[in-house]
C-alpha positions as CSV (number, residue, x, y, z in Angstrom):
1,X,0.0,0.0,0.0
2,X,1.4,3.3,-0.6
3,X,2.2,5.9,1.9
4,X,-0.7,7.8,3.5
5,X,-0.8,11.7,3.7
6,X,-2.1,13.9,6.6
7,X,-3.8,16.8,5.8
8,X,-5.9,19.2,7.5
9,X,-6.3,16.4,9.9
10,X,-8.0,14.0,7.1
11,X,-5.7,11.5,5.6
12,X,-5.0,11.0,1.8
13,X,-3.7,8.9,-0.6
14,X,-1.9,8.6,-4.0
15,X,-3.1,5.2,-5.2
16,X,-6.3,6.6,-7.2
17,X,-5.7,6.9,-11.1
18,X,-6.9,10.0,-13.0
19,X,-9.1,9.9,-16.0
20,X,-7.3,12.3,-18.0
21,X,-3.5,13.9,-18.2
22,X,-4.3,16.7,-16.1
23,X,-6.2,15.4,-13.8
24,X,-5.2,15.7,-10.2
25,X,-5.9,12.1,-8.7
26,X,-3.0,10.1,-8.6
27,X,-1.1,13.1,-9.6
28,X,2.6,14.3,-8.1
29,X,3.7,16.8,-5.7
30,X,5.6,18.0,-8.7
31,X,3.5,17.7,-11.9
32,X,2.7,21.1,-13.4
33,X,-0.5,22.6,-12.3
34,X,-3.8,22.4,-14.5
35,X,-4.5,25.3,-16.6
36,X,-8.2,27.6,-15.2
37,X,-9.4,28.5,-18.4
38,X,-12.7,30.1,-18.8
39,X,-15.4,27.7,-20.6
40,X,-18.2,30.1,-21.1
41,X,-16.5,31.7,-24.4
42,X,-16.4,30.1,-27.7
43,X,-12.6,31.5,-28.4
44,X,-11.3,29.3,-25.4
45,X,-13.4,26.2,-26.9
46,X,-11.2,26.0,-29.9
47,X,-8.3,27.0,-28.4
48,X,-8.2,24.4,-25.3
49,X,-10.9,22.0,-26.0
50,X,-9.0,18.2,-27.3
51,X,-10.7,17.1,-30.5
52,X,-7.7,14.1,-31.3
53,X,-9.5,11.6,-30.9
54,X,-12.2,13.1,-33.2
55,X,-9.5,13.9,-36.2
56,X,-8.4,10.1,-35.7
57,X,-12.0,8.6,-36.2
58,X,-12.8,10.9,-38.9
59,X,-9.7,9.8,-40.7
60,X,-10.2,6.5,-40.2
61,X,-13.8,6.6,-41.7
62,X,-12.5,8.6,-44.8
63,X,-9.4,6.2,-45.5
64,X,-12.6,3.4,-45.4
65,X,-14.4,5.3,-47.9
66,X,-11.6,5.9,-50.0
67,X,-10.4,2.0,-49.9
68,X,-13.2,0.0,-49.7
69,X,-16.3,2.3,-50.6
70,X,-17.8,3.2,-47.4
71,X,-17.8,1.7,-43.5
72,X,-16.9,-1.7,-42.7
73,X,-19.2,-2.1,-39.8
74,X,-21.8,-1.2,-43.0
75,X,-20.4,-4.0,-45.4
76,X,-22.1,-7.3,-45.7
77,X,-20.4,-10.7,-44.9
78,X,-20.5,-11.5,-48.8
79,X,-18.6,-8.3,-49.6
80,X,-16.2,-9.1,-46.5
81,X,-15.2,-12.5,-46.7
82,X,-15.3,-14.9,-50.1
83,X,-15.2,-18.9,-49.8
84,X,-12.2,-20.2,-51.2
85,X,-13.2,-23.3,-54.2
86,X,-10.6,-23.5,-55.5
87,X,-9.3,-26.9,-56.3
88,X,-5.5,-28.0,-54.8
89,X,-2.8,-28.2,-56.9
90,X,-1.9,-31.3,-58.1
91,X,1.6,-32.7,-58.1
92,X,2.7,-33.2,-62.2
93,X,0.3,-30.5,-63.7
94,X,1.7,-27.7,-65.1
95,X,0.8,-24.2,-64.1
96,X,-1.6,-22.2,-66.3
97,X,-0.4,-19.3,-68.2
98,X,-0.6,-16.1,-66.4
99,X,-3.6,-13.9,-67.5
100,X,-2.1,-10.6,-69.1
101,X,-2.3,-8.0,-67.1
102,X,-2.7,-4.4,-67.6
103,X,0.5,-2.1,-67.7
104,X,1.8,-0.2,-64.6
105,X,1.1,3.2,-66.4
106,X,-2.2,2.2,-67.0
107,X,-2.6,0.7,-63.4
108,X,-1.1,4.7,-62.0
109,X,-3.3,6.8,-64.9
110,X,-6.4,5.1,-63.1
111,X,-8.2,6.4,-60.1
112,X,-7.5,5.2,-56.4
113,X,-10.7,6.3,-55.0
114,X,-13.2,4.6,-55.2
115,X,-15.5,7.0,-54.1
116,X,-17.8,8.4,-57.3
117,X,-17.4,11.9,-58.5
118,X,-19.7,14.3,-57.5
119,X,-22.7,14.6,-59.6
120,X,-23.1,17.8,-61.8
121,X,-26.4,18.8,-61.7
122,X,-25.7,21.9,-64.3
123,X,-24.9,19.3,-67.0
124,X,-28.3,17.1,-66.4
125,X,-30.3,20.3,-66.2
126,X,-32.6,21.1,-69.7
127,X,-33.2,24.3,-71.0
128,X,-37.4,24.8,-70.6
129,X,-37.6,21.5,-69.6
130,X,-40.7,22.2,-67.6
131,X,-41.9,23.8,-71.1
132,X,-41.3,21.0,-73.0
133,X,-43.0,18.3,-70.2
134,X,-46.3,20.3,-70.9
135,X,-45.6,20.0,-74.3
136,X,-44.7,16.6,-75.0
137,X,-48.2,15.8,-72.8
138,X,-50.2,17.9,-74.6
139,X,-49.2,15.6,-77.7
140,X,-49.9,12.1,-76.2
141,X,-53.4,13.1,-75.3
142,X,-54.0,14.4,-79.3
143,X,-52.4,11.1,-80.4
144,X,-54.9,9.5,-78.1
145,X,-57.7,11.3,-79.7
146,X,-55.7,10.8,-83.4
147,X,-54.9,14.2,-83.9
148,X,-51.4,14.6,-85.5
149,X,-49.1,17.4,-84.2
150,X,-48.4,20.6,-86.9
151,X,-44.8,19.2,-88.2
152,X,-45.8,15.8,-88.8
153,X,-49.2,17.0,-91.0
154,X,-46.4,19.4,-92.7
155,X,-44.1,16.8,-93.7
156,X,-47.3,14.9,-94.4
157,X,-48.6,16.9,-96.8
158,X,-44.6,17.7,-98.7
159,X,-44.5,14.1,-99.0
160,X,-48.1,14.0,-100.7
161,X,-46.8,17.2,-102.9
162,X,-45.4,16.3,-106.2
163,X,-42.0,17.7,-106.8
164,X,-42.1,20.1,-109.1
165,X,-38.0,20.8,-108.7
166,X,-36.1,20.5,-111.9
167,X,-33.2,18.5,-111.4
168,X,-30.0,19.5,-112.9
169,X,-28.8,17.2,-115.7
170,X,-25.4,15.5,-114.9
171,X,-22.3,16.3,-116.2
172,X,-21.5,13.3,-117.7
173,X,-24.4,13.1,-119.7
174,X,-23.2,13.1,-123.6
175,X,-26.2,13.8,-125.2
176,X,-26.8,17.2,-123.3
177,X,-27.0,20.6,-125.0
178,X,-23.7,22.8,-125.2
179,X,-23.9,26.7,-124.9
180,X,-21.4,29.6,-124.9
181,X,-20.3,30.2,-121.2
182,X,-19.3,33.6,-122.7
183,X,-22.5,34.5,-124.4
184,X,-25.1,37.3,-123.2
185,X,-27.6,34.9,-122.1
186,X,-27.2,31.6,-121.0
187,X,-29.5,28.9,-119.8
188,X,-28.5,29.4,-116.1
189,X,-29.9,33.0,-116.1
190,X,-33.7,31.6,-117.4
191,X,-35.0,31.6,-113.6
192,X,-34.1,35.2,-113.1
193,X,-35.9,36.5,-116.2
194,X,-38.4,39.1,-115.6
195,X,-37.3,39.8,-112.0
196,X,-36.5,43.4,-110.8
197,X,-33.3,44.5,-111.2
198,X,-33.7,46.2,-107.6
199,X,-34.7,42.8,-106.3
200,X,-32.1,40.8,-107.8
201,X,-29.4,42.6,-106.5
202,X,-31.2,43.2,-102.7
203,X,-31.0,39.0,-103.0
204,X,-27.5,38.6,-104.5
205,X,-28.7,36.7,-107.0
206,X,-27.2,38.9,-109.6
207,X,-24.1,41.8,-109.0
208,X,-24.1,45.4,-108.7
209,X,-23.7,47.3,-112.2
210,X,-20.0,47.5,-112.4
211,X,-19.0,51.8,-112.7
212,X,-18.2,52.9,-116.3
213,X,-14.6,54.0,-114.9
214,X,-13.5,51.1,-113.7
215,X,-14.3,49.2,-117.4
216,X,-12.0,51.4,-118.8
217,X,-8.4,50.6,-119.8
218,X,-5.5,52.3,-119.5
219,X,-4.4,51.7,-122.6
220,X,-6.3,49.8,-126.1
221,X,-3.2,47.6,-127.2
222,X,-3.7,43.9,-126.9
223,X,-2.3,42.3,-123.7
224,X,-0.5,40.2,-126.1
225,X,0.7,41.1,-129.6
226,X,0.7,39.0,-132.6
227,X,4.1,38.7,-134.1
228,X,4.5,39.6,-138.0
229,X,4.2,36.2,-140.3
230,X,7.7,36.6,-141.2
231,X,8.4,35.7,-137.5
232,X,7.3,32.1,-137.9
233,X,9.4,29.3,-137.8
234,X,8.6,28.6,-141.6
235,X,7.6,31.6,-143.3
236,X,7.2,32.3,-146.9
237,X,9.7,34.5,-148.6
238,X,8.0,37.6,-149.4
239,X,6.9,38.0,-145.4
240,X,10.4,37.3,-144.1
241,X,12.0,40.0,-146.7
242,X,9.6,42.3,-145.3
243,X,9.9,41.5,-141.7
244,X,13.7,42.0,-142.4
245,X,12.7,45.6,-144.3
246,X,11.1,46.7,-141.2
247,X,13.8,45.4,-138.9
248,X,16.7,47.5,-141.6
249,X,14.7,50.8,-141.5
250,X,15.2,50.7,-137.8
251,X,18.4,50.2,-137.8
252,X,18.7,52.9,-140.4
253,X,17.1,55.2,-137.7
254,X,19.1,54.2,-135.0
255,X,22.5,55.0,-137.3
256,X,20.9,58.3,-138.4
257,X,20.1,59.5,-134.7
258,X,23.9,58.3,-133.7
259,X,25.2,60.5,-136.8
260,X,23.5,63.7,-136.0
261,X,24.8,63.2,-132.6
262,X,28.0,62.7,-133.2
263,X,28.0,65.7,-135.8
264,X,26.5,68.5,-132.7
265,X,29.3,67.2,-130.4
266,X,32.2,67.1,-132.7
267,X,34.6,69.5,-132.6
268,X,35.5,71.7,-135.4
269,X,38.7,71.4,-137.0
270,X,41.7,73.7,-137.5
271,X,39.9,75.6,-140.7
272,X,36.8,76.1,-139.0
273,X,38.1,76.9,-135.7
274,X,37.4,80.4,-135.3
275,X,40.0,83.2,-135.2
276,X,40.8,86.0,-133.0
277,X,39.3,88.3,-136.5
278,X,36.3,86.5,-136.9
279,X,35.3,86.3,-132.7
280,X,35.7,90.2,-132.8
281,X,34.0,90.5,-136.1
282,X,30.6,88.6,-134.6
283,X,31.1,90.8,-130.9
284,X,30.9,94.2,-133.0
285,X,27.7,92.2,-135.0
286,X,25.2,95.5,-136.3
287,X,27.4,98.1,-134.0
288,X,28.9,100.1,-137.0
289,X,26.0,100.0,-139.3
290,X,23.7,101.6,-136.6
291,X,25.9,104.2,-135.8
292,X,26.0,105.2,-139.2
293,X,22.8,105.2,-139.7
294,X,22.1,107.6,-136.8
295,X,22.1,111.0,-136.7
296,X,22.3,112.4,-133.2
297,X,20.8,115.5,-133.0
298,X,23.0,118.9,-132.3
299,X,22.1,120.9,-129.9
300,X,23.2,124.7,-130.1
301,X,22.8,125.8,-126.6
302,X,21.0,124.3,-123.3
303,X,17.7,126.4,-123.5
304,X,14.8,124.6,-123.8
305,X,13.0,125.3,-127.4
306,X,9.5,125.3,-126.9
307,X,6.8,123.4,-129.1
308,X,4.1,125.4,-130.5
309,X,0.7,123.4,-130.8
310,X,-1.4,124.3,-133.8
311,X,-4.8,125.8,-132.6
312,X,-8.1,124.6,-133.8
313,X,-10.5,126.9,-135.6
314,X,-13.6,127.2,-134.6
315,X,-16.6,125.2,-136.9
316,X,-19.2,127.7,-138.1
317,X,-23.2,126.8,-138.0
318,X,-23.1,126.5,-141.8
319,X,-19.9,123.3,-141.7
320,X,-21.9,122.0,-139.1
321,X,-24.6,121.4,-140.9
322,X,-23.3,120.5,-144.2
323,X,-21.5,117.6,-142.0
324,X,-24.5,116.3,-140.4
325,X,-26.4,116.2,-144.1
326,X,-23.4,114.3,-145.6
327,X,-23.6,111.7,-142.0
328,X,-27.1,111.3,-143.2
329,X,-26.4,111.0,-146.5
330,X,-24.0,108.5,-146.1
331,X,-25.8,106.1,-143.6
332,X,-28.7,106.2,-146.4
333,X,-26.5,105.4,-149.2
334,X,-25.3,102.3,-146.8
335,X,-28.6,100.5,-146.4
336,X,-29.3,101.4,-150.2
337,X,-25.9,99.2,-151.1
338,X,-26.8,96.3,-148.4
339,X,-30.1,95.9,-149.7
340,X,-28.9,96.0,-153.1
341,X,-26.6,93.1,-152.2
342,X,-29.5,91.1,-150.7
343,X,-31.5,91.0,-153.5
344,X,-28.3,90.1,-155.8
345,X,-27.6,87.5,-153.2
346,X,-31.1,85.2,-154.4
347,X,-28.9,85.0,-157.7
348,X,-26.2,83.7,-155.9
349,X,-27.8,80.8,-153.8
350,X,-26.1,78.3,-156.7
351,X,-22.7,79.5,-155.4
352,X,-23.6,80.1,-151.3
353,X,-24.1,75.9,-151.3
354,X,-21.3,74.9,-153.4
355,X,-19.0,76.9,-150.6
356,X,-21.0,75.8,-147.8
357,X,-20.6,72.5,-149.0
358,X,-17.0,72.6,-149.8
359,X,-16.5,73.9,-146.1
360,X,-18.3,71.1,-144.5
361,X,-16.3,68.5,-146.5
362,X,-13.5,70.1,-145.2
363,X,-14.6,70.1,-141.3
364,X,-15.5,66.9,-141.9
365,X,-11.8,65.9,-143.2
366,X,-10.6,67.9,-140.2
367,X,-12.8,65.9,-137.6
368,X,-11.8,62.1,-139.8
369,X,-8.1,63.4,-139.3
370,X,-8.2,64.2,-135.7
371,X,-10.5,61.2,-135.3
372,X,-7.2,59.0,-136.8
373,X,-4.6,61.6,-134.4
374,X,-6.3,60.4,-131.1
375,X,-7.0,56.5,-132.2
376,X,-3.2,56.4,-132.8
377,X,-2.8,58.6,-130.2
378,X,-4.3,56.4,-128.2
379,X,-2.0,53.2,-129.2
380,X,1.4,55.0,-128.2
381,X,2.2,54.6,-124.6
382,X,2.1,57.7,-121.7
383,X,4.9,59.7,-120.2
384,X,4.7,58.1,-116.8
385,X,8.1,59.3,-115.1
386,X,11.1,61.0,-116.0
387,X,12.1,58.1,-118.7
388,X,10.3,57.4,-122.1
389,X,9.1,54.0,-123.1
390,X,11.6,52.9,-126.2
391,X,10.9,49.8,-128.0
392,X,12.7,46.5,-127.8
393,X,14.8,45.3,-130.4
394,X,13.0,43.4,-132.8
395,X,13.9,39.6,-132.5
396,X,14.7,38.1,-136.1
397,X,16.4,35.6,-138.2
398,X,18.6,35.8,-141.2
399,X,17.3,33.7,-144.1
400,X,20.7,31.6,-143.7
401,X,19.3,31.1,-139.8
402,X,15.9,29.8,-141.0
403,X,14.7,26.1,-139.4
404,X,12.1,24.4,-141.4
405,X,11.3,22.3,-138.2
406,X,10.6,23.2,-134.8
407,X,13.1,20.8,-133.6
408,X,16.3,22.6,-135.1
409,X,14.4,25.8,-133.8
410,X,16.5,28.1,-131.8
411,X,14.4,30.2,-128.8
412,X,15.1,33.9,-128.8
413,X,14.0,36.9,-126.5
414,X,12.9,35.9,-122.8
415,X,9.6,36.0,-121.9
416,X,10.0,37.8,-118.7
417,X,11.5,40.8,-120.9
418,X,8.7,40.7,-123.7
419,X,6.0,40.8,-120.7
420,X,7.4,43.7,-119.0
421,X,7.7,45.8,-121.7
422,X,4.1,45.0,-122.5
423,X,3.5,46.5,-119.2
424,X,5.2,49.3,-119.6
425,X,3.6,50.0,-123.3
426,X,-0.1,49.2,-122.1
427,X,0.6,52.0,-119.2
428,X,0.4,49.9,-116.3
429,X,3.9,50.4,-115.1
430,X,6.4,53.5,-115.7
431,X,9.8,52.9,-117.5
432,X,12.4,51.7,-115.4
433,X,15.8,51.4,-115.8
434,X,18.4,48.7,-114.0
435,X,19.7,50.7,-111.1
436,X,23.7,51.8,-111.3
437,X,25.6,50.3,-108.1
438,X,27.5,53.3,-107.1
439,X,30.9,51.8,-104.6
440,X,32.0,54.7,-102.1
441,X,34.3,52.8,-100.6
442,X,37.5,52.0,-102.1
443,X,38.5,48.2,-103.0
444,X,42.0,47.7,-101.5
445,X,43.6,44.4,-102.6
446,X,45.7,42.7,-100.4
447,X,48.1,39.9,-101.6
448,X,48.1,37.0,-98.9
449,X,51.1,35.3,-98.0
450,X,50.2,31.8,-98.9
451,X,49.5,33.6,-102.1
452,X,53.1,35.1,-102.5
453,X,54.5,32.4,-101.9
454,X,53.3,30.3,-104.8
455,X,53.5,33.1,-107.3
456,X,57.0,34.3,-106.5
């Protein structure tokens, strides 16, 4: 028995075992004193109150949910425990083959809980689904009666329709009709016959009027020229002689314009080279001959000389009048001629349309004329920048050159060039020329050593 105290004359012992840690039965003189906390606030609940035990049953039921799927205590024997039936092995028999099993990635990719996901109620829900309920009831009662809903007696009565749909004949038919695809009118545009113009376009079924401006071309030549006959491969004598005429007149022109050139920059030679007589001689140009000519007036002395005006007499009543009966007499002698010359003009109608016809021929040459100025006018190519458009040199071939087949034919020209100066005569692009590489730095050569050393 353990040792008895006295206390306040009542004796007490330490064999009694507390409930708890901090309880005081059982406990020693030196154990550290229990903490007075005041219970009547929720603060010191969650700050003193011991809720271990708690934690450790709560984590014990979710690890059972997790594993097996919910409480054991919960589980049926059957679920629990499984009768073993299977036979015993028997000594001689071979094992059987292992069943394949799945891969360990595939094993780790799948889940470990076997608790279900939680249920999303947003992706079950139906738009007016109370709506449609209603609706789908109100149609099983009128398919009780026999009454058919709207879109089944629609499709009903399209079935009962006869098409009257043209179908479109297959491509592949060979006995179907041909048509320009070029033309004015073609079979596709019958359905739109007799349909406003306003409505047509308000339906796209046919485009906007395309403006007037936009129609227009820069320029009437052909995007792409036909060459003369004498260019072919195999032409006939007289258009080769004259393709080879037109090709020597250029030439001719080209010579000519290099010969005038070279005639304005050349510089004169010792007999024309002008002399010290003949420079002064065209300075003193028209000097002597005016000053002989002129004869400067000599003055005598400094005074002024003055210039006396003639006076005018003074008209008397009698000139006055004779005047203003010769005005009159004049101005009635005047309309006397005019209409003189009207009446002789009736003889002279004969004559008046012979002129006036000779004068309209003539404005009508003038207006044919300017008419062919501005069609050919129209053919030559603009002034578009600071360079003008010169023609390419004429591809030909002697008559020695000629091929009679196309496989001894030689290709001249490039494309590239003939379809850029097409572009540049049709006005679509400005003349350009190649632009001039311009080095400002000096190249300075440097002979290597490796170099030297061969060459020496």
């Amino acid at each position: 028995m353990a040792a008895a105290r006295r206390r306040g004359g009542v004796e007490e012992s330490s064999d009694f075992l507390g409930f708890t840690a901090l309880s005081k039965c059982g406990a020693k003189k030196d154990a550290p004193k229990r903490k007075r906390v005041n219970r009547n606030k929720k603060k010191s609940w969650k700050k003193h109150s011991d809720v271990r035990d708690v934690e450790e049953f709560m984590d014990d039921v979710r690890l059972q949910e997790r594993t097996v799927g919910g409480l054991l205590s919960e589980k049926a024997d059957e679920n629990l425990f499984f009768v073993d039936t299977r036979k015993k092995k028997k000594k001689g028999v071979k094992k059987p083959k292992k069943l394949t099993r799945p891969l360990r990635i595939d094993l780790n990719l799948q889940p470990d809980s076997k608790v279900p996901a939680p249920k999303d109620i947003l992706a079950h829900q139906v738009p007016n689904a109370k709506k449609l309920k209603r609706k789908r009831e109100r149609e099983e009662k009128l398919e009780k009666k026999g009454v058919l809903p709207r879109t089944d007696r629609l499709l009903l009565t399209q079935q009962d329709r006869p098409s009257t749909a043209q179908k479109d004949e297959p491509n592949n038919n060979p006995s179907r009709g041909f048509y320009d695809l070029w033309a004015d009118k073609t079979p596709l545009d019958s359905p739109l016959e007799g349909k406003d113009q306003w409505y047509l376009e308000q339906t796209k079924k046919s485009r906007v009027k395309r403006p007037e401006r936009l129609n227009k071309k820069p320029s009437e030549l052909p995007a792409v020229e036909v060459a003369a006959p004498g260019a072919s491969y195999n032409p006939t004598f007289e258009s080769h002689q004259d393709l080879l005429l037109s090709a020597h007149e250029i030439e001719v022109k080209k010579l000519k314009a290099e010969e005038k050139l070279e005639r304005q920059l050349k510089l004169p030679t010792k007999d024309e080279a002008p002399t010290e007589e003949s420079r002064l001689q065209e300075l003193c140009e028209g000097l002597v001959e005016e000053s002989e000519d002129e004869n400067p007036p000599e003055y005598e002395g400094t005074e002024e000389k003055t210039i006396s005006l003639p006076q005018r007499e003074r008209k008397t009543e009698r000139q006055r009048k004779k005047e203003k009966e010769a005005k009159v007499l004049k101005s009635r002698q005047d309309a006397e001629k005019t209409e003189r010359l009207r009446r002789q003009g009736l003889f002279q109608l004969k004559s008046i349309q012979t002129s006036l016809k000779a004068r309209q021929e003539e404005l009508l040459r003038r207006k044919s004329l300017r008419e062919e100025k501005r069609k050919a006018k129209a053919l030559q190519p603009k002034r578009l920048g600071r360079l003008k458009y010169q023609e390419p040199d004429m591809d030909i071939q002697l008559s020695e050159e000629l091929s009679e087949s196309l496989r001894k034919l030689k290709p001249e020209g490039s494309v590239i060039k003939d379809r850029f100066k097409s572009f540049q005569k049709r006005n679509l692009i400005e003349p350009r020329e190649r632009a001039k590489f311009k080095r400002k730095l000096k190249v300075k050569y440097v002979e290597k050593r490796a170099f030297r050393e061969i060459s020496s």
